[in-house]
C-alpha positions in Angstrom: 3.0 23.3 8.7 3.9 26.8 8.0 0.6 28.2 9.5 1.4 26.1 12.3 4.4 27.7 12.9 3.6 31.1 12.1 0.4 30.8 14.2 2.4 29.6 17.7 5.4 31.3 17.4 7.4 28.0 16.6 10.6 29.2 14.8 11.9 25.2 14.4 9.1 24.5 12.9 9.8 27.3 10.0 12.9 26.0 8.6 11.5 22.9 7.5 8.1 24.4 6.5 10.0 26.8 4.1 12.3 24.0 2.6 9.3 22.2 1.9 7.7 25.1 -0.2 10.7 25.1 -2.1 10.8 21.8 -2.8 7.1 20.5 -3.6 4.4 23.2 -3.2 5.8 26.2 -5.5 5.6 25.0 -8.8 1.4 25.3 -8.6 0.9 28.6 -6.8 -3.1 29.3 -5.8 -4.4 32.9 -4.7 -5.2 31.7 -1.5 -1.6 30.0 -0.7 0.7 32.8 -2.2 -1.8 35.5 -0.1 -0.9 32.9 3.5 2.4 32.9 2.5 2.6 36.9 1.8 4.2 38.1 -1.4 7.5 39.0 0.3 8.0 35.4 1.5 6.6 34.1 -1.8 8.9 36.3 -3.8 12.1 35.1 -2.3 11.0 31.5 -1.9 10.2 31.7 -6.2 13.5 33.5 -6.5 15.2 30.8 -4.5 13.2 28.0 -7.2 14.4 30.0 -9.8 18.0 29.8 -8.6 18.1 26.2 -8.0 16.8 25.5 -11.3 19.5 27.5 -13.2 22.2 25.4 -10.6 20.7 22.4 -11.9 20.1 22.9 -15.2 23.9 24.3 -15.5 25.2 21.1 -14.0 23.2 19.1 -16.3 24.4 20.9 -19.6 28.0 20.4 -18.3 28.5 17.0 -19.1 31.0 18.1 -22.1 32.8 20.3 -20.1 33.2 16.9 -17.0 34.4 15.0 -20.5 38.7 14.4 -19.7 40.0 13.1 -22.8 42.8 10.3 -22.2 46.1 10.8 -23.7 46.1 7.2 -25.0 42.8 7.5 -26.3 42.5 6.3 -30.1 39.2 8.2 -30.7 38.6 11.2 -28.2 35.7 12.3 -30.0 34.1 9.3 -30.1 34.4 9.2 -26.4 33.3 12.8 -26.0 30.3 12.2 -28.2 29.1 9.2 -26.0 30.2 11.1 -22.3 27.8 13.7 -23.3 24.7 11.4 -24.5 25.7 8.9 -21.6 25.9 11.5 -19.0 22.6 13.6 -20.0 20.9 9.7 -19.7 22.3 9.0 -16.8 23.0 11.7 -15.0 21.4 15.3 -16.3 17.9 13.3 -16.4 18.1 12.4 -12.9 18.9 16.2 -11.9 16.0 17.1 -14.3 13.5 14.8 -12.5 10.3 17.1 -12.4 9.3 14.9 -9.6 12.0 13.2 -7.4 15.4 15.1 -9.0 18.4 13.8 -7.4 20.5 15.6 -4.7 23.3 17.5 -6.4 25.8 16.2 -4.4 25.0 12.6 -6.1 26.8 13.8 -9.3 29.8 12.2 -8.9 28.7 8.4 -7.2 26.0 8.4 -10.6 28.8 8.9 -12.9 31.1 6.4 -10.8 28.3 4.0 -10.7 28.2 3.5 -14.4 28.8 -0.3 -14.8 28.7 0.2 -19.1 29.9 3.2 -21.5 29.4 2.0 -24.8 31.9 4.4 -27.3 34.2 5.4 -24.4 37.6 3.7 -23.3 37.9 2.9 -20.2 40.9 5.4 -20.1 38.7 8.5 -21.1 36.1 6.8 -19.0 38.5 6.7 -15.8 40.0 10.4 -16.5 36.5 12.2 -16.7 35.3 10.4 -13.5 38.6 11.0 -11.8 37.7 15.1 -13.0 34.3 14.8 -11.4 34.7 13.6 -8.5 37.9 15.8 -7.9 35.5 18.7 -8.6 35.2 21.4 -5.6 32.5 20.4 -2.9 31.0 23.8 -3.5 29.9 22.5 -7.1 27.5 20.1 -5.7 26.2 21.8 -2.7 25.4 25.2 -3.8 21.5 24.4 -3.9 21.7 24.1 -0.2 23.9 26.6 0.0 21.3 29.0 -2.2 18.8 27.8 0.3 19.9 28.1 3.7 20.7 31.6 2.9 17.1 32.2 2.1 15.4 30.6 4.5 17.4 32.2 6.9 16.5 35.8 5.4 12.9 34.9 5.5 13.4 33.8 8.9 14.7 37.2 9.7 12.3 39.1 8.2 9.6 36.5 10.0 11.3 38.2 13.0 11.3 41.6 12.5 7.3 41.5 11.4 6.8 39.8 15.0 
């Protein structure tokens, strides 16, 4: 679609060509790919992977820190302990997903959606849900964020080669 684009002039087209890359066709560069893309465009779009994996594997590694501890709680550390192997199972692996990962932005409704916690009261369950879904918006949507802002330099250095 890119080529497309590039060939006819088609700046709508781009957008959604470059998302794309991001999201399915950089993890197996080929000569002949990166060399249509140019390294400049490759470069940033790679940088751009890079960045989105570190946002996701941060947010994945953070399920002790989304862990609210209930003041009535009779064994917080039990409840920890099982928030951090019940959120990397239900939640981290989903963000990992080499091949479908889940939007970002899903955090909080897959940790809300959790029907069983086995070794966690419902009171430390209810506070560390309450804490994640009371997180900033900008937690969950700084992959789009990180891309929009690199598409749209791309774009603008698509521009100024034209």
């Amino acid at each position: 679609m890119l080529e497309l684009a590039q060939s006819y002039s088609v700046d709508k087209w781009m957008e959604p060509a470059f998302r794309s890359l991001v999201k399915h066709h950089l993890s197996n560069p080929d000569t002949t790919n990166t060399m249509r893309l140019g390294l400049c465009r490759f470069a940033g779009l790679a940088k751009l992977r890079e960045l989105i994996l570190n946002t996701r594997l941060s947010l994945a590694f953070s399920g002790k820190q989304f862990f609210a501890k209930s003041m009535l709680c009779h064994d917080s550390n039990q409840c920890r302990r099982s928030w951090e192997t019940i959120y990397w199972i239900r939640v981290s692996s989903k963000i990992l997903h080499p091949d479908k990962p889940a939007p970002l932005e899903d955090i909080p409704s897959l940790v809300a959606s959790w029907t069983d916690y086995p070794g966690i009261c419902h009171l430390c369950y209810e506070a560390s849900t309450q804490k994640v879904s009371s997180l900033p918006e900008a937690t969950f949507v700084e992959e789009e964020r990180l891309t929009r802002i690199t598409v749209d330099k791309i774009m603008e250095m698509q521009k100024a080669f034209l």
